[in-house]
N, C-alpha and C positions, 0 to 999 in steps of 0.2 A: 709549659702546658702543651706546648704543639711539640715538643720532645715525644711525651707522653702518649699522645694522639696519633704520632706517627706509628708507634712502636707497636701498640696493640692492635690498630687497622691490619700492620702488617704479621701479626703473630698471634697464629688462634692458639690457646691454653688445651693442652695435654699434659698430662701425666710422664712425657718425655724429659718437658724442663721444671714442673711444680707438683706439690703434695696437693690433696682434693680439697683442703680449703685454700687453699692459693689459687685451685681453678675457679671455685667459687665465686670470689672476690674479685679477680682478674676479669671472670667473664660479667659479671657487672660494672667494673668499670671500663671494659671493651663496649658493652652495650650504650653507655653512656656518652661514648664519645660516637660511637656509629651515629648515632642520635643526632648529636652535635652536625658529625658533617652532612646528614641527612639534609640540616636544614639550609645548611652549605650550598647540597648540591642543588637545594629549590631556586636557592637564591642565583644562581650559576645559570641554572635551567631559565628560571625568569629573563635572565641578559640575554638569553639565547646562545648560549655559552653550551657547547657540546662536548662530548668526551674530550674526541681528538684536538679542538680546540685547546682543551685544558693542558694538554698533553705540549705540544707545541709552546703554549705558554710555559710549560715546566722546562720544557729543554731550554727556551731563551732567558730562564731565571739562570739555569747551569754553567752556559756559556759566560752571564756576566759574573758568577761565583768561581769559574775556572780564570777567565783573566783578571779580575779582583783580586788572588792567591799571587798570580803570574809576575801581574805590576805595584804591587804592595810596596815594595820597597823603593823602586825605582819613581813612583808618579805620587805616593801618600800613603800613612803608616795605618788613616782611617779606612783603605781597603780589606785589612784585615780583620779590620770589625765586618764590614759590606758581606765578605765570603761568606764566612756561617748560614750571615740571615740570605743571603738571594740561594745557600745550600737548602736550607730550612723552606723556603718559598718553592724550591723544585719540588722536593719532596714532599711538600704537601699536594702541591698539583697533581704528583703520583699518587697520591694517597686519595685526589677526592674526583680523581675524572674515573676510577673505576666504579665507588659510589654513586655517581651521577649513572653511569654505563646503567649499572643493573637495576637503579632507582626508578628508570624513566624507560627502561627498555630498549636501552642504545645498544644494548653489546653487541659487537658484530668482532666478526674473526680478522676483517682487517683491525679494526679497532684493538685489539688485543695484539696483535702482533705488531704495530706502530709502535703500543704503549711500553711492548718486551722490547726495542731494538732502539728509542729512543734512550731509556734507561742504559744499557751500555754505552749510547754516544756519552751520556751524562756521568758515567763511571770513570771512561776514560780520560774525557779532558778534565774533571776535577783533579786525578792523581797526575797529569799531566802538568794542571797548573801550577799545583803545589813544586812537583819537583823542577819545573824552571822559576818558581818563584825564590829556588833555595832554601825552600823550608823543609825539605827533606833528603836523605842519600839516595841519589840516583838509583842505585841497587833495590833498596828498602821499598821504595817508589816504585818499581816497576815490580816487584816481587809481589807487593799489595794488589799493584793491578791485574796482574797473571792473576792472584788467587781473586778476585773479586770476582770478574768476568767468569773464572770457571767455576763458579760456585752457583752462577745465572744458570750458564751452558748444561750443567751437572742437573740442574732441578727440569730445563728444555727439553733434555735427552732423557731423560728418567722416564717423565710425564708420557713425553711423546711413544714410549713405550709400554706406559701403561702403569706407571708406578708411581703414586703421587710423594713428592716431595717435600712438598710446604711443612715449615716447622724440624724438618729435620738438618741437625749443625748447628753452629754455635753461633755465625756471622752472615743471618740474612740481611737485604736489603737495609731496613731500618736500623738495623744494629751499627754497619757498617755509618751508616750518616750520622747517627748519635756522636758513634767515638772521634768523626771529622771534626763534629760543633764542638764537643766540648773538649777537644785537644785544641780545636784555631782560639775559643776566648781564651782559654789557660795559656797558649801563645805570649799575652797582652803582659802576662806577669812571669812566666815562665818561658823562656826562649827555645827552648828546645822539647816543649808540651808535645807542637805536630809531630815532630821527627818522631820520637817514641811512640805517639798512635798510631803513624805509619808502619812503624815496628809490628807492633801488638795487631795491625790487622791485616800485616805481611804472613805472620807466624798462624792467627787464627781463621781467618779466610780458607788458607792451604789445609790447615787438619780440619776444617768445614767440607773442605771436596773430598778429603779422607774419609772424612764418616760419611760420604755420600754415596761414596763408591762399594763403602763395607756395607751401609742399608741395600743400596740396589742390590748388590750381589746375593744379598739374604733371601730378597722381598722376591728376585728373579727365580732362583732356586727352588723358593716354599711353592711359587705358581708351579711351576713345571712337574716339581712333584702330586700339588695338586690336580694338575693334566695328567700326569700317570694314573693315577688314583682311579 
């Protein structure tokens, strides 16, 4: 369920990835879970619990989901069950201190740029854990993280020029997490589960910054021409 909840927080339904009764459906059950962490973030609000609070709290799920991966093998084999869930615990945290942000009236620009530069701290040392945990090729490893990162950077530098991003490519944020959780439990029965999702989001990360690059270049062009006009 918090699979599912991440995925739709982070991906508004278009016509890009779904036919219009899959937007339909999707934006109902998008609504339903917004709902859900609505009441999350009362509950948050109530502790006194504040965006960047929450935020903070997500990177220190990170750090213990990145050396959980690291010492897996070396300190206990139930670390590799921990990673997933303290991954799953980050990213919900990303998913519910933005909710809280706009809920309650918190957003502020540092706010938003904490919550953008934490999430890379949190990209890297997870793929960093993984490949000194040996659960993946060094190479594969770092090629994921290259494309991960610039798949962030790609949507920063878009925006910051005026061209919105979101939704476009194959491996945003949430997608990227899904395919970590459910390649580390498949780990438990299958030994080389991570290795291959580390494959699969080495290969689709980088054609995500591909079509980033071929939307910008479009999206820049149609303005300009527009500006001619």
């Amino acid at each position: 369920m918090l699979l599912v909840q991440m995925w739709f927080l982070n991906k508004d339904c278009d016509n890009t990835y779904l036919n219009c009764g899959g937007i339909e459906l999707l934006t109902k059950l998008k609504e339903k879970v917004q709902l859900w962490l609505v009441g999350e973030a009362r509950l948050a609000h109530s502790l006194g619990l504040t965006p960047n609070k929450i935020s903070v709290i997500g990177i220190i799920f990170a750090v213990l989901s990145a050396v959980s991966y690291w010492q897996w093998e070396s300190q206990h084999p139930l670390l590799l069950i921990l990673a997933p869930l303290f991954l799953l615990a980050s990213g919900f945290c990303d998913a519910l201190d933005g909710v809280l942000a706009r809920r309650f009236g918190e957003a502020t620009a540092f706010g938003g740029f904490l919550d953008s530069l934490l999430d890379r701290y949190t990209d890297a040392m997870i793929f960093v854990g993984i490949i000194l945990g040996g659960l993946s090729d060094v190479y594969w490893g770092l090629l994921a993280l290259i494309g991960s990162l610039l798949v962030s950077y790609c949507r920063a530098r878009a925006e910051a020029a005026g061209v919105k991003m979101e939704t476009v490519g194959l491996m945003e944020r949430a997608e990227r997490i899904i395919i970590l959780v459910i390649a580390s439990f498949l780990t438990l029965a299958w030994k080389d589960a991570l290795q291959w999702g580390i494959i699969l989001l080495a290969v689709l990360t980088n054609l995500t910054v591909l079509q980033r690059v071929i939307y910008f270049r479009k999206a820049s062009q149609k303005e300009r021409l527009i500006g001619v006009v």
